[in-house]
C-alpha positions as CSV (number, residue, x, y, z in Angstrom):
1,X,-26.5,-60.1,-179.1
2,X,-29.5,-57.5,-179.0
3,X,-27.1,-54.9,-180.8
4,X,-26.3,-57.5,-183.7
5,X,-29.7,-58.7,-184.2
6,X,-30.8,-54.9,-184.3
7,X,-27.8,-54.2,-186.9
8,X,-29.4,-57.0,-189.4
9,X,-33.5,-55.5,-188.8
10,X,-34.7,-59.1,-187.7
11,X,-34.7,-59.3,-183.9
12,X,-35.7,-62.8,-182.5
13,X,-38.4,-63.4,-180.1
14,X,-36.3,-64.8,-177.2
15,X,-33.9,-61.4,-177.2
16,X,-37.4,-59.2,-177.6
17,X,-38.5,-60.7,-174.2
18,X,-35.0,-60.0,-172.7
19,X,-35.5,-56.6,-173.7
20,X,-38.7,-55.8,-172.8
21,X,-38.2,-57.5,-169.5
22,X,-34.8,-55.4,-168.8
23,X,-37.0,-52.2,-170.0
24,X,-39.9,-53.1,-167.1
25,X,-36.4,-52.6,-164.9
26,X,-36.2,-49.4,-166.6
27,X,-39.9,-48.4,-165.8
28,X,-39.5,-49.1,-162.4
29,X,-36.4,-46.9,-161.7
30,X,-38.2,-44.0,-163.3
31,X,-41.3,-44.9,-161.3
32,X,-39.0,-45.3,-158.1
33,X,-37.8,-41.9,-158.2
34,X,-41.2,-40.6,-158.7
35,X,-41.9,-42.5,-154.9
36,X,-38.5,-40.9,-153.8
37,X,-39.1,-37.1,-154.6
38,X,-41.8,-37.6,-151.6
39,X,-39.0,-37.1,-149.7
40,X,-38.9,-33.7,-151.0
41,X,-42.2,-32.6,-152.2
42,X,-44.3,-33.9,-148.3
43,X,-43.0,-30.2,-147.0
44,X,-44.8,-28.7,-149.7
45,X,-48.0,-29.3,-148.1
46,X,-47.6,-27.1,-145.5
47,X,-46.3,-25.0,-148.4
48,X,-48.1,-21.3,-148.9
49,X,-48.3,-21.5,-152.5
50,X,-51.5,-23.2,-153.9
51,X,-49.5,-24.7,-156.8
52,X,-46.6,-26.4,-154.5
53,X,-49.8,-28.2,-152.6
54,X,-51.4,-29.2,-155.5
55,X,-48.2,-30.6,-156.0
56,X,-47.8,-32.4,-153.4
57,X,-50.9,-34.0,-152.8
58,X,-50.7,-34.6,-156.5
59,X,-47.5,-37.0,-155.8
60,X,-48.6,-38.3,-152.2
61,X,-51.6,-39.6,-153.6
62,X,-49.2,-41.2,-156.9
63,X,-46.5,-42.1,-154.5
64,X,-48.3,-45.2,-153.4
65,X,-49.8,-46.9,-156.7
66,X,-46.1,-46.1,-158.5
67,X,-44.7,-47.7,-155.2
68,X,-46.8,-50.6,-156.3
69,X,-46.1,-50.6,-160.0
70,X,-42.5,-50.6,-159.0
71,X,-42.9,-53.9,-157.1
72,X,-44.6,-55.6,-159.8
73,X,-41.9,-54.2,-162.6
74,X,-39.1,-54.9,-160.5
75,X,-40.3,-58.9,-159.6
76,X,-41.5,-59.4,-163.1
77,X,-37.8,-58.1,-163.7
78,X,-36.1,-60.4,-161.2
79,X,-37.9,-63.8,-162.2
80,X,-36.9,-63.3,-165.6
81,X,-33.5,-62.7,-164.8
82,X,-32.8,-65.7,-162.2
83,X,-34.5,-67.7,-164.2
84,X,-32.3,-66.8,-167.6
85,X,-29.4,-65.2,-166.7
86,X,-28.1,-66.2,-163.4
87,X,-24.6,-66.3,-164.2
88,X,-24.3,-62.6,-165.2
89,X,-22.7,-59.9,-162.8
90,X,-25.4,-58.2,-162.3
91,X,-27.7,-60.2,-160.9
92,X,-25.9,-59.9,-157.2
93,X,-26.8,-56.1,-156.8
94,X,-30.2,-56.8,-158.7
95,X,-30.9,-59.5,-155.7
96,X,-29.8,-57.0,-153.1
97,X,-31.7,-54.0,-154.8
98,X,-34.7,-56.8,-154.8
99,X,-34.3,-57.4,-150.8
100,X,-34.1,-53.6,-150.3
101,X,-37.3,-53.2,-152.0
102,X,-39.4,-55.9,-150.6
103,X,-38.2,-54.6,-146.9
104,X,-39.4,-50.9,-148.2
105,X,-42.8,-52.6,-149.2
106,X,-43.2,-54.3,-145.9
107,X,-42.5,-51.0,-143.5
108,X,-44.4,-48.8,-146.3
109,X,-47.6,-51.5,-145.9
110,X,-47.4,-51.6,-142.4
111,X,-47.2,-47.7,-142.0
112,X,-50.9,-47.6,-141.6
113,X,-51.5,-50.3,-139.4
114,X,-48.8,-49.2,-136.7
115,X,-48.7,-45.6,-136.2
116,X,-45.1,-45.1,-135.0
117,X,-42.8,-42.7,-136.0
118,X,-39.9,-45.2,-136.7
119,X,-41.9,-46.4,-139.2
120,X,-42.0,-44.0,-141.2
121,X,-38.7,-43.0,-140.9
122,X,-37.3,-46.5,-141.6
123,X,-39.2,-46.6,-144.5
124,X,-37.9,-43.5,-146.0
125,X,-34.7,-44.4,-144.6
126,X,-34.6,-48.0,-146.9
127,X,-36.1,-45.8,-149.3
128,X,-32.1,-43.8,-149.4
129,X,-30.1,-46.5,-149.2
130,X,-32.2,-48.5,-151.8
131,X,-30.6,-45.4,-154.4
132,X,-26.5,-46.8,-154.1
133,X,-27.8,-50.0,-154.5
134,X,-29.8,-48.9,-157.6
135,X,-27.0,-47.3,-159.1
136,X,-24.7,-49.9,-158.3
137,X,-27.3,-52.2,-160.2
138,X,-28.9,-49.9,-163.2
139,X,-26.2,-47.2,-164.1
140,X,-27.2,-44.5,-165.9
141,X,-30.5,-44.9,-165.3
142,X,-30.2,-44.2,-162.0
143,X,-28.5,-40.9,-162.4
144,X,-31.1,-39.4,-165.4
145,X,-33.8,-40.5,-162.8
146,X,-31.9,-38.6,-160.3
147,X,-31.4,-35.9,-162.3
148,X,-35.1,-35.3,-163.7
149,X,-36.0,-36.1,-159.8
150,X,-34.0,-32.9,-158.6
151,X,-35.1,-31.0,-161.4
152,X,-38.5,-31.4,-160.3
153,X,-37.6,-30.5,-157.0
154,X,-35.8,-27.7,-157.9
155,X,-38.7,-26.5,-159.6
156,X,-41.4,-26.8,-157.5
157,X,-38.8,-24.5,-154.9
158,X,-38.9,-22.1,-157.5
159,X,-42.6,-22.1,-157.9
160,X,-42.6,-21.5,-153.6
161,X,-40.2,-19.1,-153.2
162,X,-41.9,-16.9,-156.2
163,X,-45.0,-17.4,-154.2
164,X,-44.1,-16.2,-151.0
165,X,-42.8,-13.0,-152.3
166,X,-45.8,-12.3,-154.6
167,X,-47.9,-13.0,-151.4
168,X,-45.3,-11.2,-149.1
């Protein structure tokens, strides 16, 4: 309907919402793999290289306001959906990514409060299998996130390795 509306240049308000709501879904899964590629970057720093742990305190300290933009995307997201298009497909893995990522929020807010190893590691743990879900859910999305996630990663190894020999 978006596509046809887009064809003739007049889009109507109600399918402008839908849009802009699906692209806060959009946001989020961009934003989300910005939170995931902690995974990778938090042994950078220990790193030697200066610019591998700017890096990385650079996306520890963004890890936790995008984890938080990514819960308000994502629920904005949801209630718009289950309240306008419950009978889609979709909106099964959307409610399962949705469980997946409250549970992440709890065990990341309660990180702080009680130190224990399995807390972190269940987080991060969530944190892996929220990405099937995800892909299940979003699609392509997913996998150019993925993508520009590892290419990040893959660069900021680069940047290391190149480091330690200059310095060795």
């Amino acid at each position: 309907m978006a596509t046809e509306q887009m064809e003739r240049g007049v889009v109507k308000l109600p399918v402008r919402i839908g849009i802009l709501f699906n692209d806060f879904g959009t946001y989020a899964v961009y934003l989300g793999a910005v939170c995931i590629s902690l995974l990778w970057l938090k042994r950078g720093l220990k790193s030697q290289s200066k610019i591998v742990r700017r890096i990385g305190k650079w996306v520890l300290k963004l890890h936790e306001f995008s984890g938080w933009a990514v819960v308000v995307l994502i629920v904005a997201h949801s209630i718009y959906f289950l309240i306008k298009e419950i009978h889609v497909q979709y909106i099964y893995s959307g409610a399962a990514s949705l469980i997946i990522l409250l549970t992440i929020v709890g065990y990341g807010s309660l990180i702080r409060k009680v130190r224990n190893i399995w807390m972190r590691a269940i987080h991060r743990y969530l944190a892996i299998v929220w990405i099937p879900v995800l892909w299940i859910h979003a699609g392509k999305d997913v996998i150019f996130a993925a993508v520009a996630t590892f290419a990040v990663v893959l660069l900021v190894n680069m940047l290391e390795k190149a480091s330690v020999r200059s310095n060795g």
